[in-house]
MILUM-801604 format. One record per residue (C-alpha): residue number from 1; residue in one letter; x, y, z. Coordinates in Angstrom, 1 decimal, always signed. Each point is the difference from the previous one (the first is absolute). Example, Ala and Ser with C-alpha at 12.3 -4.5 7.8 and 13.67 -1.06 7.14 Angstrom:
<pts>
{pos = 1	code = A	px = +12.3	py = -4.5	pz = +7.8}
{pos = 2	code = S	px = +1.4	py = +3.4	pz = -0.7}
</pts>
This chain:
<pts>
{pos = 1	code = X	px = +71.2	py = +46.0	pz = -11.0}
{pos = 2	code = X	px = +3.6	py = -0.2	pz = +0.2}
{pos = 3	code = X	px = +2.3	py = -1.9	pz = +2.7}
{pos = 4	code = X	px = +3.1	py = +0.4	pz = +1.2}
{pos = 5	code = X	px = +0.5	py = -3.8	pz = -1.3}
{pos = 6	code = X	px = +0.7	py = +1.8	pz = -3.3}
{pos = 7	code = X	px = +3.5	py = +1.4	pz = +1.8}
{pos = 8	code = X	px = +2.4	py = -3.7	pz = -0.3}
{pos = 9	code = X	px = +3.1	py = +0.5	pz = +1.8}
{pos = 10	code = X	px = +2.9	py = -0.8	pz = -2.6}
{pos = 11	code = X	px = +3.1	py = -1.1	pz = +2.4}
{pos = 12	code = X	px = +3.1	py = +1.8	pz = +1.0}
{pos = 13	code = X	px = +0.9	py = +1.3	pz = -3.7}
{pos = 14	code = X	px = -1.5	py = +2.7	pz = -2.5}
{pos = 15	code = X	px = -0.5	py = -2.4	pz = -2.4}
{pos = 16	code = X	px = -1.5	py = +1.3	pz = -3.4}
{pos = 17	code = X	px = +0.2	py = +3.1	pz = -2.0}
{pos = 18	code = X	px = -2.2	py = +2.9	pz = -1.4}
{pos = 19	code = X	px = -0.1	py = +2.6	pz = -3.0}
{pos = 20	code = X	px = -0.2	py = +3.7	pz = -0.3}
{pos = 21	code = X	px = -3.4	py = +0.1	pz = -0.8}
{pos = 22	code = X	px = -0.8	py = -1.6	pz = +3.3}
{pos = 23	code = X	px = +2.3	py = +2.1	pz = +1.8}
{pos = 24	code = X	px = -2.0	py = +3.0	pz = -1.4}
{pos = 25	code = X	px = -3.3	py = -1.1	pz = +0.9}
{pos = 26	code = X	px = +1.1	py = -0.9	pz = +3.8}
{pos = 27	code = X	px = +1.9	py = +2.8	pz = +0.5}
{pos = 28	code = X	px = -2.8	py = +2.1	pz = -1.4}
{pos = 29	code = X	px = -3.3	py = -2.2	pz = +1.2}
{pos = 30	code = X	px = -3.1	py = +1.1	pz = -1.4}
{pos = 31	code = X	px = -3.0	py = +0.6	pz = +2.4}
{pos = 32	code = X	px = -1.0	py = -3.3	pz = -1.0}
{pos = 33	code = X	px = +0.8	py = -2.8	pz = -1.8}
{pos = 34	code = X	px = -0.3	py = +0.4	pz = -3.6}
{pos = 35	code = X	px = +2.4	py = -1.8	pz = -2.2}
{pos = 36	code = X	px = +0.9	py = -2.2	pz = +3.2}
{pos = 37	code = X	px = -0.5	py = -3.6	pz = -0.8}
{pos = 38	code = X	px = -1.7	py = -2.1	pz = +3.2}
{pos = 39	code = X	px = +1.9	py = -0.4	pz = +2.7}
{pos = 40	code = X	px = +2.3	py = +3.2	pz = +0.1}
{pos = 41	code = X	px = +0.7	py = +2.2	pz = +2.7}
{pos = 42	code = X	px = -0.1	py = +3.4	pz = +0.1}
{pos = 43	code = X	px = +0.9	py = +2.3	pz = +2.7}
{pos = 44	code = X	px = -2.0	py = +1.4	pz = +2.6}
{pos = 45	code = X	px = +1.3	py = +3.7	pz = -0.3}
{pos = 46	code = X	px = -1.7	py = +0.9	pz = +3.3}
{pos = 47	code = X	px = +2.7	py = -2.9	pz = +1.7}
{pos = 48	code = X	px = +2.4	py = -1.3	pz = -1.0}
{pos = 49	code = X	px = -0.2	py = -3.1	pz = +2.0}
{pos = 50	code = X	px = -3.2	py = -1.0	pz = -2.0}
{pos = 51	code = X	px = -1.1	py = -0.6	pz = -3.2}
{pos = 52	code = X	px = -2.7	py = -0.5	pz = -2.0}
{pos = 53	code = X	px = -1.2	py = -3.6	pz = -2.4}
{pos = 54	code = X	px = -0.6	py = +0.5	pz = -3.5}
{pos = 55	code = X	px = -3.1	py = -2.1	pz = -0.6}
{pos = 56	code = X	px = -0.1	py = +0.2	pz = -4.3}
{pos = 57	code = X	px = -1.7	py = +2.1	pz = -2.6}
{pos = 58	code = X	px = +0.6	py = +2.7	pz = +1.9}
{pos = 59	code = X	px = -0.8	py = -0.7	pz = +3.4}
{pos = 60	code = X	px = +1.7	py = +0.9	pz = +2.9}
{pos = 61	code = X	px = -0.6	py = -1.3	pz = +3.5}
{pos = 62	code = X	px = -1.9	py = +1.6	pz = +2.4}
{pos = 63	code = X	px = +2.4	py = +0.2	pz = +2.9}
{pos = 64	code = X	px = +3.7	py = +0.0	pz = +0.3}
{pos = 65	code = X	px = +1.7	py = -3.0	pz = +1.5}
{pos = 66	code = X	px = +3.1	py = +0.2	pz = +2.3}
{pos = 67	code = X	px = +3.2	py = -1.1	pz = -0.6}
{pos = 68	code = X	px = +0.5	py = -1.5	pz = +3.5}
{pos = 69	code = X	px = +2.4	py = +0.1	pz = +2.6}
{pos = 70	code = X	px = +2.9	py = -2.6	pz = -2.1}
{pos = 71	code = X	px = +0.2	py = +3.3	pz = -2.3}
{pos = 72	code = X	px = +0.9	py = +3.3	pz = +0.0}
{pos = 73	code = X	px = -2.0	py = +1.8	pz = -2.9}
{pos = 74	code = X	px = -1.6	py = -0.7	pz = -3.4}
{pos = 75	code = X	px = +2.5	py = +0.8	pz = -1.9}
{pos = 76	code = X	px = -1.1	py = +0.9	pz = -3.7}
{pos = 77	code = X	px = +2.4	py = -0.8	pz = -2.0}
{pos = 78	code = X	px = -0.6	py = -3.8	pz = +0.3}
{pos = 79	code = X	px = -3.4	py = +0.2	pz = +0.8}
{pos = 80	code = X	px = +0.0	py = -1.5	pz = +3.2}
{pos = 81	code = X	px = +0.9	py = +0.2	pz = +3.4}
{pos = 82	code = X	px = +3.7	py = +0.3	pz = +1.1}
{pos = 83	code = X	px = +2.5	py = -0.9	pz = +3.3}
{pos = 84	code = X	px = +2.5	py = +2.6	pz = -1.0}
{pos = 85	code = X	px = -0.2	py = +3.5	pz = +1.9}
{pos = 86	code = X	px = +2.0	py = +2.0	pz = -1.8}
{pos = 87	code = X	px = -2.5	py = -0.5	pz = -3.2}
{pos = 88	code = X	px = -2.5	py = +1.0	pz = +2.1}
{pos = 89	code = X	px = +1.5	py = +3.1	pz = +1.2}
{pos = 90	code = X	px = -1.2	py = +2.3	pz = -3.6}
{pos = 91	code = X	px = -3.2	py = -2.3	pz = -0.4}
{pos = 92	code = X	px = -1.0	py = +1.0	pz = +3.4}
{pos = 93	code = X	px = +1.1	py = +3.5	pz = +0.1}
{pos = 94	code = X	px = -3.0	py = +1.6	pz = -0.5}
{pos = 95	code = X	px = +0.3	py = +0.7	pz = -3.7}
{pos = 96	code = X	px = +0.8	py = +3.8	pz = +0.6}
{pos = 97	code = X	px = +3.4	py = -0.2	pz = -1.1}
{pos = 98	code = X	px = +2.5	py = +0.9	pz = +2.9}
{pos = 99	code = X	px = +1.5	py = -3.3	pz = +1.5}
{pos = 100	code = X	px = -1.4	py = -2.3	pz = -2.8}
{pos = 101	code = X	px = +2.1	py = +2.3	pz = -2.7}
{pos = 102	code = X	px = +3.1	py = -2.2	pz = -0.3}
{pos = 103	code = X	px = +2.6	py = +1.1	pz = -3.2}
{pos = 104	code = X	px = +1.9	py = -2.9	pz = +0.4}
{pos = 105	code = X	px = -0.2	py = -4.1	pz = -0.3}
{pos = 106	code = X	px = +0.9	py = -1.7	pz = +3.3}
{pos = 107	code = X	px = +2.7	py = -2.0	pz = +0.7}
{pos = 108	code = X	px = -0.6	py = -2.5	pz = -0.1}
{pos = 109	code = X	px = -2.2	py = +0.5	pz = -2.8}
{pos = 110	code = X	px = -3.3	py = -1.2	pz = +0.0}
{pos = 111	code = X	px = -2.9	py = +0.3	pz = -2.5}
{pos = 112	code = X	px = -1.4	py = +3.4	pz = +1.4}
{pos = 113	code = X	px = -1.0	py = +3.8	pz = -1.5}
{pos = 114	code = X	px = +1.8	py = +3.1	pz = +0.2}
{pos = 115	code = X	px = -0.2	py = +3.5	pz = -1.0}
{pos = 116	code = X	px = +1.3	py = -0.3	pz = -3.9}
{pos = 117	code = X	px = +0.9	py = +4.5	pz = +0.0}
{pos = 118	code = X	px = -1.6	py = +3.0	pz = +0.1}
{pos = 119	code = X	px = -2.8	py = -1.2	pz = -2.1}
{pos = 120	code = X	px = -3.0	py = -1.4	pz = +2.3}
{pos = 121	code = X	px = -1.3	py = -1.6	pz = -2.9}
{pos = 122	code = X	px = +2.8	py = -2.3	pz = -0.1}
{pos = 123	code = X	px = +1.7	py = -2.8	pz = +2.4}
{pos = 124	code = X	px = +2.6	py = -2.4	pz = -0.1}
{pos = 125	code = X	px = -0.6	py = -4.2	pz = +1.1}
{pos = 126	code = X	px = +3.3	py = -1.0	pz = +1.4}
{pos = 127	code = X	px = +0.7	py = -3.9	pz = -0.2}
{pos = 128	code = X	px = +2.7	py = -2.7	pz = -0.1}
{pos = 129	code = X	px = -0.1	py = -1.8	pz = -3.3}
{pos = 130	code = X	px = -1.2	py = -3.4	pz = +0.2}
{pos = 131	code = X	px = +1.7	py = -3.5	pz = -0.4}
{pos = 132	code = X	px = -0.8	py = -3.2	pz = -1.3}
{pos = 133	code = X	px = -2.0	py = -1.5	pz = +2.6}
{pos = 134	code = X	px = +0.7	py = -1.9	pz = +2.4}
{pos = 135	code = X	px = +3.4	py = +1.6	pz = +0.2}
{pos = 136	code = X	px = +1.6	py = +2.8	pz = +1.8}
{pos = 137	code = X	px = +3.3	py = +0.3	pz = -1.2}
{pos = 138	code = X	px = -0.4	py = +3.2	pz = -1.5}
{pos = 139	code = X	px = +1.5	py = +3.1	pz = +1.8}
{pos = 140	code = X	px = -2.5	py = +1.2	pz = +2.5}
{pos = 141	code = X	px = +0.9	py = +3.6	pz = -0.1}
{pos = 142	code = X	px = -0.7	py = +0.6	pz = -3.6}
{pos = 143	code = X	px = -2.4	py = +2.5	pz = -0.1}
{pos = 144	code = X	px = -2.5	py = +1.4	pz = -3.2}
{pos = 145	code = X	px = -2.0	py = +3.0	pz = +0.1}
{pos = 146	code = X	px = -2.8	py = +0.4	pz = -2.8}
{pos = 147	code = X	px = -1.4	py = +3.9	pz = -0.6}
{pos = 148	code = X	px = -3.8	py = -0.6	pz = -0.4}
{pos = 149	code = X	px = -2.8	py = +2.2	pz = -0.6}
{pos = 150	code = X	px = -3.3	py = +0.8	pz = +2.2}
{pos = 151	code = X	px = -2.9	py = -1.0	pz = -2.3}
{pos = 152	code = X	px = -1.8	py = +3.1	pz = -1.0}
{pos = 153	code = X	px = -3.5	py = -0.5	pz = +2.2}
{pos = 154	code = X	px = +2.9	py = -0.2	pz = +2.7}
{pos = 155	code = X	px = +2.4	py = +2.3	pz = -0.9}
{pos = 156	code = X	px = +1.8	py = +0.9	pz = +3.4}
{pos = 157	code = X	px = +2.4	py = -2.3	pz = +2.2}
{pos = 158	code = X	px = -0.2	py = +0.9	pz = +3.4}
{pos = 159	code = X	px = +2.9	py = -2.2	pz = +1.2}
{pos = 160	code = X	px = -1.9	py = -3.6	pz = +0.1}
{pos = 161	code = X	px = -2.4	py = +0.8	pz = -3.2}
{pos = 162	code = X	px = -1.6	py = +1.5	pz = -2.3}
{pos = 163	code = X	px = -3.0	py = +1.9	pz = +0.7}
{pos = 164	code = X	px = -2.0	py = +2.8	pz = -0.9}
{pos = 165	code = X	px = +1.3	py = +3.1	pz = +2.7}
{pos = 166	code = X	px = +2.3	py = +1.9	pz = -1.3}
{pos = 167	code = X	px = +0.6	py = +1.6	pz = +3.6}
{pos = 168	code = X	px = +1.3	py = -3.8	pz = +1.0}
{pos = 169	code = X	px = +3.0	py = -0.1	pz = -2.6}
{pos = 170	code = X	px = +3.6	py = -0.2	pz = +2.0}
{pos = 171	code = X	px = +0.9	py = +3.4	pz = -2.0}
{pos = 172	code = X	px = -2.9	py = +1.6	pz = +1.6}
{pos = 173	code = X	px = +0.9	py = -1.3	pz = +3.8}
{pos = 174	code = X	px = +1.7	py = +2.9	pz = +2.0}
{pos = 175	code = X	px = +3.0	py = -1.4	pz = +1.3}
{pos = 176	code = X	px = +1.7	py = -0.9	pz = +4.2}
{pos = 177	code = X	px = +2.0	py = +2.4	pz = +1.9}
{pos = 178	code = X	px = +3.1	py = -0.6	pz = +1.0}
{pos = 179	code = X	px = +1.2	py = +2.4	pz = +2.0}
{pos = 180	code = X	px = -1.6	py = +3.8	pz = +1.3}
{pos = 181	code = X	px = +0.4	py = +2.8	pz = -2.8}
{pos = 182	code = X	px = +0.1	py = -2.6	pz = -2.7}
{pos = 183	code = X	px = -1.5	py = +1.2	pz = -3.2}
{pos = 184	code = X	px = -2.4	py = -2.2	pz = -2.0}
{pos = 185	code = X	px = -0.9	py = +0.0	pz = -3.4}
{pos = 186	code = X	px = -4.0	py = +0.8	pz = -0.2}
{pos = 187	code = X	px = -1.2	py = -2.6	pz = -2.9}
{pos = 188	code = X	px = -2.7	py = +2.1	pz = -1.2}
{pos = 189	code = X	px = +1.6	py = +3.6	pz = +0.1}
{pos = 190	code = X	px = +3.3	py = -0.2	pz = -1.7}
{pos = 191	code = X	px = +0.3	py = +3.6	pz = +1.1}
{pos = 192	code = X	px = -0.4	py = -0.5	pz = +3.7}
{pos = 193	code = X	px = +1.7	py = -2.6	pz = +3.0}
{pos = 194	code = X	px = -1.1	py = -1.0	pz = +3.2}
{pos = 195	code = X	px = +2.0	py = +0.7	pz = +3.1}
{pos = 196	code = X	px = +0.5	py = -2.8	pz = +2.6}
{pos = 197	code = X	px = -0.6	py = +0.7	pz = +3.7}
{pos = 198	code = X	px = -0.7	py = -1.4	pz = +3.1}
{pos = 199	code = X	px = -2.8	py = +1.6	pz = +0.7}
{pos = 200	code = X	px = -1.4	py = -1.5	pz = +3.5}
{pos = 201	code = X	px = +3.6	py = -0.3	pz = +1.1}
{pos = 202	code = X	px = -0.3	py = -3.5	pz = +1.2}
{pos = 203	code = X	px = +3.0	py = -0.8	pz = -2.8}
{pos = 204	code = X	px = -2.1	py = -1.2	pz = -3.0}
{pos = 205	code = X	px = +0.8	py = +2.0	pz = -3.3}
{pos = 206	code = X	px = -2.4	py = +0.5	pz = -2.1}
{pos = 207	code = X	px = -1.0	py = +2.7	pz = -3.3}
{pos = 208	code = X	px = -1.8	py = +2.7	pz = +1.8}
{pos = 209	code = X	px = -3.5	py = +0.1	pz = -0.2}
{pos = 210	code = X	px = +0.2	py = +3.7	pz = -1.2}
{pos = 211	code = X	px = +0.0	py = -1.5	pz = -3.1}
{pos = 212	code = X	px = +3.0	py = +0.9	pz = -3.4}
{pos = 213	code = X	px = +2.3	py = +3.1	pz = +0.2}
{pos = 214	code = X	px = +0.2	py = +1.5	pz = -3.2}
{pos = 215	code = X	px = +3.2	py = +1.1	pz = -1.5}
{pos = 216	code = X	px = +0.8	py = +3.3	pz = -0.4}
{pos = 217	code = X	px = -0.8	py = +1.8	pz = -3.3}
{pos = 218	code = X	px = -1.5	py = -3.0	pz = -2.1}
{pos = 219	code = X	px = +3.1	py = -2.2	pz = +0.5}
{pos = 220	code = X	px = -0.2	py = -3.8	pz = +0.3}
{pos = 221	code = X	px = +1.4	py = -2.4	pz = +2.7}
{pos = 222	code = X	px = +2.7	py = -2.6	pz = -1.4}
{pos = 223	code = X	px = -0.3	py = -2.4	pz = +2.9}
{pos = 224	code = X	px = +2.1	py = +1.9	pz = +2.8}
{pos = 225	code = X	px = -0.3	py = +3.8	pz = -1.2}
{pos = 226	code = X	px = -1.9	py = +2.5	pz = -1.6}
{pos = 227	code = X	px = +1.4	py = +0.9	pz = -3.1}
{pos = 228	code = X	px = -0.4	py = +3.1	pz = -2.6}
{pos = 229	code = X	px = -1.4	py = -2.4	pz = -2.6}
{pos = 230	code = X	px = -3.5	py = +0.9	pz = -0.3}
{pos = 231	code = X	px = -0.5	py = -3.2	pz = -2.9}
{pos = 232	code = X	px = -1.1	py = -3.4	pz = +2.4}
{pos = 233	code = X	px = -2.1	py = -2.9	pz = -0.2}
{pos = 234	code = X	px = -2.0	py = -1.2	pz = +2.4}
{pos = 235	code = X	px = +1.1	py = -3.3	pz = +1.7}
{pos = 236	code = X	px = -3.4	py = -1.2	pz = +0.2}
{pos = 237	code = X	px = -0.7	py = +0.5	pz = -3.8}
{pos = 238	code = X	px = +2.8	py = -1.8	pz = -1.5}
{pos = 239	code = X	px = -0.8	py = -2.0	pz = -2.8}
{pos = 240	code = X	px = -3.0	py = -0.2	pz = +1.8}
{pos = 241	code = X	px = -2.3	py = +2.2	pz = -2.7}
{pos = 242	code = X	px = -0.4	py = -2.6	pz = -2.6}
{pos = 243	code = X	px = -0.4	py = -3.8	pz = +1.1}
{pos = 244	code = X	px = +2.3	py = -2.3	pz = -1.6}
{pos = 245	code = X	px = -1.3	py = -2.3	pz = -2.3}
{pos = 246	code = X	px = -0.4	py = -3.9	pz = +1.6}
{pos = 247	code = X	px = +3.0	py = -1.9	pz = -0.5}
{pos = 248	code = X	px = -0.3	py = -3.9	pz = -0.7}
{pos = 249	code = X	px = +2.9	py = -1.7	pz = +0.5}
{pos = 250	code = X	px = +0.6	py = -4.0	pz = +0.7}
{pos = 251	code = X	px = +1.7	py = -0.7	pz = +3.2}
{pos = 252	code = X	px = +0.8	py = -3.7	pz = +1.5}
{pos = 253	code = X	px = -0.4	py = +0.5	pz = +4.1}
{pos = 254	code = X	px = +3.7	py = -1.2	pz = +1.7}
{pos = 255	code = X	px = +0.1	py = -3.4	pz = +1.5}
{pos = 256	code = X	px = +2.1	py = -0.4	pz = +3.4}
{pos = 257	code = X	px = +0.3	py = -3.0	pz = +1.5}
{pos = 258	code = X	px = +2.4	py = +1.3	pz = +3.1}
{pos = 259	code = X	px = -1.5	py = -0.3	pz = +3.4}
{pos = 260	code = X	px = -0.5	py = +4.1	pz = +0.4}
{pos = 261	code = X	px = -2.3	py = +0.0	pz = -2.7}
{pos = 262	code = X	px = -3.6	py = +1.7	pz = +1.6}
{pos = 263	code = X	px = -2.9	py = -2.2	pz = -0.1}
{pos = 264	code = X	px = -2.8	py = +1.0	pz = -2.7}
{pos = 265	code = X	px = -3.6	py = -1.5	pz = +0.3}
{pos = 266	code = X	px = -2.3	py = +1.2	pz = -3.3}
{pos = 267	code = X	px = -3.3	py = -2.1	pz = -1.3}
{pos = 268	code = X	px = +1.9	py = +0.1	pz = -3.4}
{pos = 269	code = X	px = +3.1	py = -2.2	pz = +0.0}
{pos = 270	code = X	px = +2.5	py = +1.6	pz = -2.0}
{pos = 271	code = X	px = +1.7	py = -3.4	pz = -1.5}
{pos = 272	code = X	px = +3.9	py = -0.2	pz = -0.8}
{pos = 273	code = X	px = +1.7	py = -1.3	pz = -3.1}
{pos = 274	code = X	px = -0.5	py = -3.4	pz = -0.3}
{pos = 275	code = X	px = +3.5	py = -2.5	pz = -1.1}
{pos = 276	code = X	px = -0.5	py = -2.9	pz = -2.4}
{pos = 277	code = X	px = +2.6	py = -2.2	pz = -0.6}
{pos = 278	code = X	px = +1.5	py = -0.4	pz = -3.7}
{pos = 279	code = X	px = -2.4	py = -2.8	pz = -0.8}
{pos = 280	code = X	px = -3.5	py = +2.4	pz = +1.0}
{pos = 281	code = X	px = +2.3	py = +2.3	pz = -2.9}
{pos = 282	code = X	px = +0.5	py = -2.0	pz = -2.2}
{pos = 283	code = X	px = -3.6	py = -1.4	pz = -0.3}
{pos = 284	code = X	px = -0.8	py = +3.9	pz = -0.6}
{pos = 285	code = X	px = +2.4	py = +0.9	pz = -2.9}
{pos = 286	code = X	px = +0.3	py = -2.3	pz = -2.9}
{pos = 287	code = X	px = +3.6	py = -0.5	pz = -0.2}
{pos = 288	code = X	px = +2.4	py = +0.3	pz = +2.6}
{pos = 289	code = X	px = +3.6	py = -1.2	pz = -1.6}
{pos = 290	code = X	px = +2.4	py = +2.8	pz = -1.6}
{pos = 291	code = X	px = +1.2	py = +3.1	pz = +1.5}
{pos = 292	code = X	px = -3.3	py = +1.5	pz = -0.5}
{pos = 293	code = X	px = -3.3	py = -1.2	pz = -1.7}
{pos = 294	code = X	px = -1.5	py = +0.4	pz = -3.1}
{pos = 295	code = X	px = -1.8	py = +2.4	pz = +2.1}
{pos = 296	code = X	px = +3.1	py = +2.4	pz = +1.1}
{pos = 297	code = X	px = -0.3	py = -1.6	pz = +3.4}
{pos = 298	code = X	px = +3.4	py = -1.1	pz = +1.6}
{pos = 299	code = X	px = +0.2	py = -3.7	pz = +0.8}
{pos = 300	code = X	px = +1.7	py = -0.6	pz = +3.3}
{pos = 301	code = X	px = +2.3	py = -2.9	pz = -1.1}
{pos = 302	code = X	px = +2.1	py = +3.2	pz = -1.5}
{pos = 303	code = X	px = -0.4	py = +2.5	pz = +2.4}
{pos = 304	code = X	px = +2.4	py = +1.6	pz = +2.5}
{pos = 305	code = X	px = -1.2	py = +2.0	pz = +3.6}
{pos = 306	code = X	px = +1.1	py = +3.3	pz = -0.3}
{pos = 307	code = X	px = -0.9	py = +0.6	pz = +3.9}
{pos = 308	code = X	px = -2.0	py = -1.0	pz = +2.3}
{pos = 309	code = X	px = -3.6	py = +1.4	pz = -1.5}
{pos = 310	code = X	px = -2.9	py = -0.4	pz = -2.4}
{pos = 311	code = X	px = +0.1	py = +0.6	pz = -3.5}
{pos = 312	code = X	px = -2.0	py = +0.2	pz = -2.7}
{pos = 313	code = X	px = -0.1	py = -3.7	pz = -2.2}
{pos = 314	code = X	px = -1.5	py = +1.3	pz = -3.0}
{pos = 315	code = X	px = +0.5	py = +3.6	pz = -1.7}
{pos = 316	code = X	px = -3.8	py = +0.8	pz = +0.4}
{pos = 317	code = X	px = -2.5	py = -0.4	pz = +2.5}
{pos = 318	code = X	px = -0.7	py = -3.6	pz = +0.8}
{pos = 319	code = X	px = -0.7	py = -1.6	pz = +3.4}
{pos = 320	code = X	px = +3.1	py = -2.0	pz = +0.1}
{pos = 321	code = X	px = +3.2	py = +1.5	pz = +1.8}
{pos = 322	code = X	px = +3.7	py = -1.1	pz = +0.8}
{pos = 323	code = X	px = +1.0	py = +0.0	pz = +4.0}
{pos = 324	code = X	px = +3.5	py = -0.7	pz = +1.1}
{pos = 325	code = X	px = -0.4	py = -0.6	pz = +3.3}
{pos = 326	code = X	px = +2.7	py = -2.4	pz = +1.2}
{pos = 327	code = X	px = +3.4	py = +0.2	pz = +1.3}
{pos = 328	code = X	px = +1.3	py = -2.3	pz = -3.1}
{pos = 329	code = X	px = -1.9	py = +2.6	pz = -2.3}
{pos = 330	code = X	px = -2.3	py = -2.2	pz = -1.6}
{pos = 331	code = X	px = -2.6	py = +1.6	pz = -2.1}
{pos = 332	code = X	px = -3.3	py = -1.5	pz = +0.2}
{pos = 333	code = X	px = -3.5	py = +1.1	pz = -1.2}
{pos = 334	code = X	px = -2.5	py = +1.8	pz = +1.8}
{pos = 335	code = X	px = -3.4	py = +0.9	pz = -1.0}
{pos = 336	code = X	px = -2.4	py = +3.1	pz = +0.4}
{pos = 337	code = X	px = -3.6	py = -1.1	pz = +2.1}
{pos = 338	code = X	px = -2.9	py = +1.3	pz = -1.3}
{pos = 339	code = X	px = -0.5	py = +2.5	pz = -3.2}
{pos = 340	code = X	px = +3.6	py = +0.9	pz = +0.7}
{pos = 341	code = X	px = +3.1	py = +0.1	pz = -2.5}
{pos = 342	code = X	px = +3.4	py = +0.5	pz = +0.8}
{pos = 343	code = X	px = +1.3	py = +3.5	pz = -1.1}
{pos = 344	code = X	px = +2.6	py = -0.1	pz = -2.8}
{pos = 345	code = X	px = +1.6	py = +3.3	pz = +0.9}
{pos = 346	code = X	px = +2.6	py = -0.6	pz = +2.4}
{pos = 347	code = X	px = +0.0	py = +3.2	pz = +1.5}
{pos = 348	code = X	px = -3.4	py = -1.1	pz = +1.5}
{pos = 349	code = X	px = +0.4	py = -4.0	pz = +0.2}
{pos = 350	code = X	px = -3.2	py = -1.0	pz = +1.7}
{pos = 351	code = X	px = -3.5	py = -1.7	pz = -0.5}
{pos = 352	code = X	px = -2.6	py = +2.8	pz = -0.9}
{pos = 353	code = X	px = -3.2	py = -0.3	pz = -1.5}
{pos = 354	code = X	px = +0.0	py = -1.1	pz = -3.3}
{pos = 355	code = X	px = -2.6	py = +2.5	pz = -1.0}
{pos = 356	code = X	px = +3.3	py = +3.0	pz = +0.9}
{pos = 357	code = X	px = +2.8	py = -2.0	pz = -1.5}
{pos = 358	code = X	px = +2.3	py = +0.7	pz = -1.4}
{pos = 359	code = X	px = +1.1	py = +2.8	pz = +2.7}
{pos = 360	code = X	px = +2.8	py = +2.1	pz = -0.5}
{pos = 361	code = X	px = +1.2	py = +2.3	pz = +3.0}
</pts>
């Protein structure tokens, strides 16, 4: 049986990374846990101040286990528990769309969902791209958006994931009043709105519970009127008719050292690029002497910072990497943990797996 001694508390930074393929399978958790490896949380869709242990092969524990009162929510896209509120605001929304249907990345950004279009089977993953750890000199307001795909035994995103109600998608959700007489779009009857009223008088408006007005003569409503145009789709079935294919794409999870950074807890420590000095290189690659190698590699004894960054050493995937982290601009050599290499496109400088490298944007 599983413990919440499986949950290790990581310190005051998000420090490690994830991959699209992940992000898929926690933003659209199965009812259990196959393909989870030991050890991986999944969500408790029933509250989202739980979640539940996957035990191997399989096996998923057989009660949910709370975050507790340091955090917020369990926040799915790092697989553990988090301190920040405002990531908890579309986990925790209910998953019916409405409140939890953001269209935009915050500011400042932070690695969350958001509605991608009209297209429930899509979303977008906003996130800041990361640096070479330990450092955070990089500009914290960069932001990234990646469109991704619901997989297609969860082909809808309601706003926090992807599920299997189609009612749940954003598109579907009818929308807030503003103000009495206001005219809202009805996301399943193109031909029809819904008038907003303040139907108990105590100030609160609301659709009325009549139900849709139809427009006149077949027309259809274009957001504020009822037009002529008797040719519409519904809201609720855009792009929503044929589920999107799965989309695999390697990610590397930002690293941010500042002091506002939330605090994650997950049973799966998501590690961060590891730095060698020249020497751990040089023991790696043959010969380090020339401008580059008899490998194509660039040798750093001959090699000028461009900018602060990451680049790529070698012009195909290999686990070794160039940082220029310093204020003098001296390049020195980092290296990729794991089954990582460093990307060679430098639209897309970062440590994937090597198994989806190369990766071109």
């Amino acid at each position: 049986v599983a413990s919440c001694a499986c949950v290790m508390p990581m310190g005051n930074e998000f420090t490690g990374r994830a991959y699209i393929d992940h992000w898929l399978r926690v933003f659209a958790p199965p009812d259990d846990c196959d393909g989870a490896t030991a050890g991986e949380l999944v969500p408790n869709k029933a509250d989202c101040h739980n979640f539940y242990v996957c035990l191997g092969d399989g096996e998923i524990s057989p009660t949910s286990f709370p975050c507790g009162d340091d955090y917020e929510c369990f926040y799915p896209a790092v697989g553990g528990c988090t301190t920040d509120a405002t990531e908890c605001e579309a986990v925790c929304a209910g998953g019916g769309g409405g409140e939890g249907c953001a269209t935009e990345c915050p500011d400042p950004v932070t690695v969350t969902t958001i509605v991608a279009s009209s297209d429930c089977t899509k979303f977008k993953l906003c996130f800041a791209p990361p640096s070479a750890a330990p450092y955070s000199w990089y500009d914290q307001s960069t932001r990234g958006e990646v469109e991704i795909s619901c997989p297609s035994d969860t082909p809808f995103f309601n706003g926090a994931e992807c599920g299997t109600d189609k009612a749940a998608c954003c598109s579907c959700q009818i929308g807030t009043c503003v103000y009495e007489t206001e005219r809202l779009p009805d996301p399943n009857d193109c031909h029809s709105y819904l008038q907003c009223v303040d139907a108990d008088g105590d100030g609160t408006v609301d659709p009325d519970p009549v139900g849709p007005i139809p427009c006149e003569n077949g027309g259809s409503f274009d957001g504020t009127a009822c037009t002529a145009n008797t040719n519409c789709e519904n809201a609720c079935d855009a792009g929503a008719t044929t589920p999107a294919a799965t989309t695999s794409v390697p990610f590397t999870t930002p690293v941010d050292t500042t002091s506002t950074t939330p605090h994650y807890t997950t049973s799966v420590p998501l590690t961060t690029p590891a730095d060698t000095t020249s020497d751990a290189v040089t023991t790696e690659t043959a010969t380090i002497g020339t401008t580059t190698t008899f490998d194509g590699c660039i040798d750093l004894s001959h090699y000028t910072c461009p900018a602060l960054w990451h680049y790529a050493r070698c012009p195909y995937c290999d686990p070794s990497y160039i940082i220029c982290d310093s204020m003098t601009m001296e390049p020195r050599y980092g290296w990729c943990p794991d089954d990582l290499a460093f990307n060679p496109n430098p639209d897309y400088p970062y440590c994937i797996p090597s198994g989806n490298c190369p990766f071109n944007p």
